[in-house]
Backbone as JSON Lines, residues from 0, in Angstrom:
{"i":0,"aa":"X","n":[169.07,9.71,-37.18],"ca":[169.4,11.07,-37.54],"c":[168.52,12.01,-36.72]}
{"i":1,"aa":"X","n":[168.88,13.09,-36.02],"ca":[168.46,14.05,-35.89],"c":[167.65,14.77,-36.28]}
{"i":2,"aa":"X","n":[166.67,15.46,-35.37],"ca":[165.87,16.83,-36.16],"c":[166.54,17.53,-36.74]}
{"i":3,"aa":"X","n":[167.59,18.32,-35.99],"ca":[168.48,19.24,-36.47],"c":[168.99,18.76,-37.57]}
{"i":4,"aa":"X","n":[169.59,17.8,-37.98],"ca":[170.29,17.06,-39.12],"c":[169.46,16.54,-40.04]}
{"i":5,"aa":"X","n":[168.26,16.63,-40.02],"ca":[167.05,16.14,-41.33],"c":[166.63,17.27,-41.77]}
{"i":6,"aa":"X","n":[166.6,18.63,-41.39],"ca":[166.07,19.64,-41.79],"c":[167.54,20.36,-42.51]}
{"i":7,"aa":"X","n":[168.12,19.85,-42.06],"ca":[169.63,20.84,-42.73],"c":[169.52,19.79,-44.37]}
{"i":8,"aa":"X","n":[168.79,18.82,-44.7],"ca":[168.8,18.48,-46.01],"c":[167.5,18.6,-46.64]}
{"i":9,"aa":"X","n":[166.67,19.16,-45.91],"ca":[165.29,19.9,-46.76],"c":[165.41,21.12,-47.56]}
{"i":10,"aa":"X","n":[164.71,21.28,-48.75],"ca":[165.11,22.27,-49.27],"c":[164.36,23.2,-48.56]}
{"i":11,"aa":"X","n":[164.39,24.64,-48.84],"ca":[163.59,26.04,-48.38],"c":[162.36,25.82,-48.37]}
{"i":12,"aa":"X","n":[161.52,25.21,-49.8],"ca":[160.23,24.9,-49.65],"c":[159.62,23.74,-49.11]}
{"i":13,"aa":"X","n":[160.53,22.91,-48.52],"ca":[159.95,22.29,-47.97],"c":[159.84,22.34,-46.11]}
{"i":14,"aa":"X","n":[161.14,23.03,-45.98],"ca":[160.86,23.97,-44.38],"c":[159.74,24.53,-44.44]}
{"i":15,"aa":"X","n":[159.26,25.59,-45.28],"ca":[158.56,26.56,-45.0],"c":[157.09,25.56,-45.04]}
{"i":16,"aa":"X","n":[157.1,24.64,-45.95],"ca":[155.54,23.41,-46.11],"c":[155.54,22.89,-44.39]}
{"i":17,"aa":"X","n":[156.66,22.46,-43.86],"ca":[156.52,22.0,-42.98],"c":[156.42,22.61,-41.44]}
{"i":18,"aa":"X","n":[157.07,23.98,-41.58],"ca":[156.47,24.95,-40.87],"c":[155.15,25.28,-40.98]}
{"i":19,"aa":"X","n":[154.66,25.54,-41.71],"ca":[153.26,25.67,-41.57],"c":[152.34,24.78,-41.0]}
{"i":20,"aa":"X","n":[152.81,23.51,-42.14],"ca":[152.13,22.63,-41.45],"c":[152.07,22.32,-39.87]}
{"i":21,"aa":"X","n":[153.57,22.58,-39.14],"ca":[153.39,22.47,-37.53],"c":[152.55,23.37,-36.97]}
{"i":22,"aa":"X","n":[152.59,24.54,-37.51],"ca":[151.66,25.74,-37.15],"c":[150.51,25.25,-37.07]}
{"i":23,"aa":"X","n":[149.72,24.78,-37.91],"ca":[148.24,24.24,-38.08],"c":[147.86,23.41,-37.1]}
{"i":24,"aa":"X","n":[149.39,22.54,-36.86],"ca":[148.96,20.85,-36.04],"c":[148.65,21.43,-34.49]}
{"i":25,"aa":"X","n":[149.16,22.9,-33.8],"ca":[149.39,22.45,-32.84],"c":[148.29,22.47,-32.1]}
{"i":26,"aa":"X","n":[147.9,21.88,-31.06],"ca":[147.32,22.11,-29.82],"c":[146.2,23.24,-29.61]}
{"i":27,"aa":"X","n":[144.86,23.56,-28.78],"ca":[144.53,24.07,-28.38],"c":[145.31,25.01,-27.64]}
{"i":28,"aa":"X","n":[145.9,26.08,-27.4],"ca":[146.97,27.05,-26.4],"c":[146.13,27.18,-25.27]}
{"i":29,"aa":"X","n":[145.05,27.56,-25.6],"ca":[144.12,27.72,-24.16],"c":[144.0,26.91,-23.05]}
{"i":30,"aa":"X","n":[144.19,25.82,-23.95],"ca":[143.97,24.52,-22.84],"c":[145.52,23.97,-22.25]}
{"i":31,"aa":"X","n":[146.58,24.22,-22.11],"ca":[147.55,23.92,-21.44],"c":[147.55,24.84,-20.58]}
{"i":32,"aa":"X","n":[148.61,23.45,-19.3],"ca":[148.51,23.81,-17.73],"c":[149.99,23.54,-17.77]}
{"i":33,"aa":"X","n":[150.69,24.51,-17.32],"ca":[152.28,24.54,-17.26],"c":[152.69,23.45,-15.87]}
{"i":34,"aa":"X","n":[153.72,22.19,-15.71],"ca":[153.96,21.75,-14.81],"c":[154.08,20.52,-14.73]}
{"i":35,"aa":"X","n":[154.06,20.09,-13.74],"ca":[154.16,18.21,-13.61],"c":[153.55,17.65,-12.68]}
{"i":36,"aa":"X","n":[152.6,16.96,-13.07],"ca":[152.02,16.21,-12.18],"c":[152.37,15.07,-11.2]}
{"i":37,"aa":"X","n":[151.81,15.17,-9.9],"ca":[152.51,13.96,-9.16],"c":[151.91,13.81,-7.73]}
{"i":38,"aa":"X","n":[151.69,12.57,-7.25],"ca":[151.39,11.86,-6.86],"c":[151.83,11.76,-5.17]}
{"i":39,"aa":"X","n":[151.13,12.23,-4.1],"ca":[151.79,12.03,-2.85],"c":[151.12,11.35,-1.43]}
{"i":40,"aa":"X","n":[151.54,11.25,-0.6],"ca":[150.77,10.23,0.59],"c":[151.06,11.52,1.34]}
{"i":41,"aa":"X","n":[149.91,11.37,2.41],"ca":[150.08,12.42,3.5],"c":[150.06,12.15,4.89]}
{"i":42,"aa":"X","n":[150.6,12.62,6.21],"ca":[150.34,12.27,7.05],"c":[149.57,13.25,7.64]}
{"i":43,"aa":"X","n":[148.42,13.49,9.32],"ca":[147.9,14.43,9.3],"c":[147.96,14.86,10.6]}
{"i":44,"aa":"X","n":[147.38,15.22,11.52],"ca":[147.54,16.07,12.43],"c":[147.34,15.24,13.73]}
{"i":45,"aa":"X","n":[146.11,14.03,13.22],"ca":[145.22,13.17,14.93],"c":[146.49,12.13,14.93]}
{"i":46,"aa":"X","n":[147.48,12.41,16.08],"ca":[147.69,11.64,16.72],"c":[147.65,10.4,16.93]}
{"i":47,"aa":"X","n":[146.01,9.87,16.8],"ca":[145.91,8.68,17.45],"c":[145.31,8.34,15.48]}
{"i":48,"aa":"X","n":[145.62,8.56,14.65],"ca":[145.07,8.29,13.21],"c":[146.23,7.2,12.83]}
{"i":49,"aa":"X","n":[145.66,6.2,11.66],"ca":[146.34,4.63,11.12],"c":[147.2,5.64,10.53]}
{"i":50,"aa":"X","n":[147.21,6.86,9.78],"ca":[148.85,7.38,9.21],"c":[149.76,7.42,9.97]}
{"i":51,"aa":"X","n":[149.66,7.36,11.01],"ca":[150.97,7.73,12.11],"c":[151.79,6.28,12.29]}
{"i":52,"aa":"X","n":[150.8,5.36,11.97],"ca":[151.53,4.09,12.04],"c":[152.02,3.44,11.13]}
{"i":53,"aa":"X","n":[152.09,4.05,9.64],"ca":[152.46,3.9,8.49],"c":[151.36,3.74,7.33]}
{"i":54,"aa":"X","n":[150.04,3.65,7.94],"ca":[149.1,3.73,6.38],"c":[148.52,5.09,6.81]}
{"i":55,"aa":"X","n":[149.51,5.8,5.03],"ca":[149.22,7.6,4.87],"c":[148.38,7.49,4.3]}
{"i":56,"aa":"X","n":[147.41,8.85,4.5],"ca":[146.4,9.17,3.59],"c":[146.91,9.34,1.79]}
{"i":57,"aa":"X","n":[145.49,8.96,1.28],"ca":[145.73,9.19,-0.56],"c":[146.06,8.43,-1.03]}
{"i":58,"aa":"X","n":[146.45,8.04,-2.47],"ca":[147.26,9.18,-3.02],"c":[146.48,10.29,-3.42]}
{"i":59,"aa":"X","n":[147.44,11.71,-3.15],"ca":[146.56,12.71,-3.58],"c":[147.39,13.22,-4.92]}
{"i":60,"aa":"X","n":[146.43,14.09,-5.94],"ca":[147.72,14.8,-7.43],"c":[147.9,16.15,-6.85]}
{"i":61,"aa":"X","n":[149.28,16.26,-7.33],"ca":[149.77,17.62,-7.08],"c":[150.2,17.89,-8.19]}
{"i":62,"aa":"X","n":[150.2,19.37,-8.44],"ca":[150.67,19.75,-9.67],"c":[151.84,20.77,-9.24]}
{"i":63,"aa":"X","n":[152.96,20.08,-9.83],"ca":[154.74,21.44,-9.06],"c":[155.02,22.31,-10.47]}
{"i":64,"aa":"X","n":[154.87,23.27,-9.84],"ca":[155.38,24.66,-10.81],"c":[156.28,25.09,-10.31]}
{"i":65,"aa":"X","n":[157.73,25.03,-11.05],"ca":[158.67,26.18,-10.97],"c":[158.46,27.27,-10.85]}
{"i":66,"aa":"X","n":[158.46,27.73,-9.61],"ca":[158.33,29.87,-9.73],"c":[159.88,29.87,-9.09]}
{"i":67,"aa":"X","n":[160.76,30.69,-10.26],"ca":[162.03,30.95,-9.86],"c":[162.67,29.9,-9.4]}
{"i":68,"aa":"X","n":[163.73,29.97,-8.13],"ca":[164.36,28.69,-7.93],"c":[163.63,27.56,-6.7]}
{"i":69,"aa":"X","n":[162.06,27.89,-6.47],"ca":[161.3,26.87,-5.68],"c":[160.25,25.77,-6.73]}
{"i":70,"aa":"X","n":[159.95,25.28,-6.01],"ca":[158.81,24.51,-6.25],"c":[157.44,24.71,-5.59]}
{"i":71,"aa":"X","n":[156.24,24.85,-6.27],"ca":[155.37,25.23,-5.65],"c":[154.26,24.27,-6.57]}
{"i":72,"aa":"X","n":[153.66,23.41,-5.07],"ca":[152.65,22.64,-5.46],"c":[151.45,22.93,-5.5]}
{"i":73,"aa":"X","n":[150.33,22.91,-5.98],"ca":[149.16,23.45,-5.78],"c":[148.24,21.65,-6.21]}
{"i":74,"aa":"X","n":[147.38,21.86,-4.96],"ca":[146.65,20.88,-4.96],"c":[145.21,20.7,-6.25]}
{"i":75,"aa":"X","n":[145.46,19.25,-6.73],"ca":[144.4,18.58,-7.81],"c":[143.43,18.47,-7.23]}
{"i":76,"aa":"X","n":[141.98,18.62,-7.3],"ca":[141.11,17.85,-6.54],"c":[140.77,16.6,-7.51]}
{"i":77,"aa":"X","n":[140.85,15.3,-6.96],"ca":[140.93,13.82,-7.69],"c":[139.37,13.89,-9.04]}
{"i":78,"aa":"X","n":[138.38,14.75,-8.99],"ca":[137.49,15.11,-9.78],"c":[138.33,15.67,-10.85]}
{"i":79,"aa":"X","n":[139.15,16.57,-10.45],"ca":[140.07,17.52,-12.13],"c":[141.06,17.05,-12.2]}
{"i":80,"aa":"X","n":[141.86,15.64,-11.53],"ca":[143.08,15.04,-12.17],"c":[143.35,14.66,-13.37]}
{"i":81,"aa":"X","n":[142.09,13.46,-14.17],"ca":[142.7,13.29,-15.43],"c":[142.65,14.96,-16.83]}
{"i":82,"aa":"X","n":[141.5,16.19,-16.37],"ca":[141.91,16.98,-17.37],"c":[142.59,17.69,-16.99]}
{"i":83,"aa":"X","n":[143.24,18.03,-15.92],"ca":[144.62,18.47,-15.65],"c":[145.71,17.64,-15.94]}
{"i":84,"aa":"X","n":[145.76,16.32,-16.12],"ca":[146.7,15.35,-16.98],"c":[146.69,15.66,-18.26]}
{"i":85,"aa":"X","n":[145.7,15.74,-19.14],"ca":[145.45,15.95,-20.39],"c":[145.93,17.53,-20.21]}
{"i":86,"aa":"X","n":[145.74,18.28,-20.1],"ca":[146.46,19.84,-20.33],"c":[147.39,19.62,-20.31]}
{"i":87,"aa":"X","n":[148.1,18.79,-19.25],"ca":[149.59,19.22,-19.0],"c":[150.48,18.58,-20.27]}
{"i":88,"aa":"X","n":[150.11,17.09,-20.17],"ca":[150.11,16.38,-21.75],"c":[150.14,17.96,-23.48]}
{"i":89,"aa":"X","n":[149.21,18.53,-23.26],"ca":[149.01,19.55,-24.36],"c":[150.12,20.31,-24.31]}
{"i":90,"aa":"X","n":[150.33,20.75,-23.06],"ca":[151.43,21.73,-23.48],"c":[152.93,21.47,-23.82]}
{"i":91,"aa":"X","n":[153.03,19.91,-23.27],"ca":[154.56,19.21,-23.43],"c":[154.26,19.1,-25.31]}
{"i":92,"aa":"X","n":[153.13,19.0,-25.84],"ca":[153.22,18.79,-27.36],"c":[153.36,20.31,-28.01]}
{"i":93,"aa":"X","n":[152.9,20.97,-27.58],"ca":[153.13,22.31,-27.75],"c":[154.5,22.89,-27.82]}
{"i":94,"aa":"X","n":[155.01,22.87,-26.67],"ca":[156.9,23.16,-26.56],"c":[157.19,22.53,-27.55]}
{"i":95,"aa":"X","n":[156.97,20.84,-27.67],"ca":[157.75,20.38,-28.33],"c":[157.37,20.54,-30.19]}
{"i":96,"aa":"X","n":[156.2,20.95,-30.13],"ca":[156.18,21.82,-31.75],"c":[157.31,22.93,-31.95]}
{"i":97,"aa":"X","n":[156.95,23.76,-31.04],"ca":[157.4,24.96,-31.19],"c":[159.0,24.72,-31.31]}
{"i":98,"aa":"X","n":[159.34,23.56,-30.05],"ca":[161.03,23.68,-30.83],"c":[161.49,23.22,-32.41]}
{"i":99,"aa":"X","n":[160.4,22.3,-32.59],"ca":[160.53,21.98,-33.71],"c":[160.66,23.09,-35.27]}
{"i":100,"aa":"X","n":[159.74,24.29,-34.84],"ca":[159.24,25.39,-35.63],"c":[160.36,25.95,-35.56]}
{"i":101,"aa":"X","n":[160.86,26.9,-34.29],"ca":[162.11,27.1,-34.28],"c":[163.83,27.06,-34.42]}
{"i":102,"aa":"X","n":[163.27,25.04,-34.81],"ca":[164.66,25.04,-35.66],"c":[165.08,25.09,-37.09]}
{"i":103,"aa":"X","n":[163.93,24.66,-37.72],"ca":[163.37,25.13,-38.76],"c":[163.73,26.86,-39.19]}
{"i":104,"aa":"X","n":[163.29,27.53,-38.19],"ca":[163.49,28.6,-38.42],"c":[165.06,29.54,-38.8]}
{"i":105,"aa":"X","n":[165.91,28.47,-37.28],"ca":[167.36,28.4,-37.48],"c":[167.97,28.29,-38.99]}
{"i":106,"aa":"X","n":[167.31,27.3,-39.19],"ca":[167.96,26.82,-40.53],"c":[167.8,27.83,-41.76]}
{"i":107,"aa":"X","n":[166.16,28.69,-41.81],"ca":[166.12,29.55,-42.47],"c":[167.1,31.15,-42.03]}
{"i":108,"aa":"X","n":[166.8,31.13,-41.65],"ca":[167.84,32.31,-41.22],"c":[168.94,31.98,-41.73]}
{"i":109,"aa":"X","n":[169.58,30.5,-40.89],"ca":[170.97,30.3,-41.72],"c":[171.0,30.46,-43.55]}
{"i":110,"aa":"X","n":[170.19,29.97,-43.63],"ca":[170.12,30.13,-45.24],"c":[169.64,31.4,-45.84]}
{"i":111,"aa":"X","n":[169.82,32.81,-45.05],"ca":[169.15,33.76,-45.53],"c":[167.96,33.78,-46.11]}
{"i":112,"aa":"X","n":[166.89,32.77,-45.7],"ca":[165.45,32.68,-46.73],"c":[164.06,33.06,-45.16]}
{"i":113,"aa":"X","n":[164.38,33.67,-43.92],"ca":[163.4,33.18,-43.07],"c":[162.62,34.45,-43.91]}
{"i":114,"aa":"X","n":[160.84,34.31,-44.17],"ca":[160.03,34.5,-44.3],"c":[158.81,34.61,-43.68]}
């Protein structure tokens, strides 16, 4: 069963218990980093360098942010990869509260009770 379809058989007080309660659970906000992390080989400029012959430098982390309809990577330095993993981790739990809160919310509205 569904989120959407388990909350359409909760009563009012128990949306609103469980709204709150998501409210409380979520996340540090401060600490999320919007994006996706990932992983790339590089080749480089010398000519006469082992990347040119197929062993690329790295792996290095990149982090890709949607701005509008590009992608824009901005480089990890391998020192701030795993708490830039962990942020990014935070904020995917975050959205995914918040949709949770917000359907919840749907449901109150539908039921004329949002508060």
């Amino acid at each position: 069963m569904s989120y959407k379809q388990q909350v359409k058989e909760w009563s009012t007080a128990q949306l609103r218990a469980r709204r709150t309660r998501l409210g409380q659970d979520l996340p540090d906000v401060a600490a999320s980093v919007r994006g996706a992390l990932q992983q790339q080989f590089r080749r480089c400029g010398n000519p006469g360098c082992r990347c040119h012959t197929g062993e690329l430098h790295g792996p290095y982390t990149y982090l890709a942010l949607r701005t509008g309809t590009r992608t824009q990577l901005v480089y990890i330095p391998a020192v701030l990869a795993r708490e830039v993993r962990r942020r990014v981790k935070i904020t995917g739990r975050i959205l995914a509260t918040l949709e949770k809160i917000s359907v919840i919310n749907l449901e109150l509205i539908a039921r004329g009770e949002l508060r």
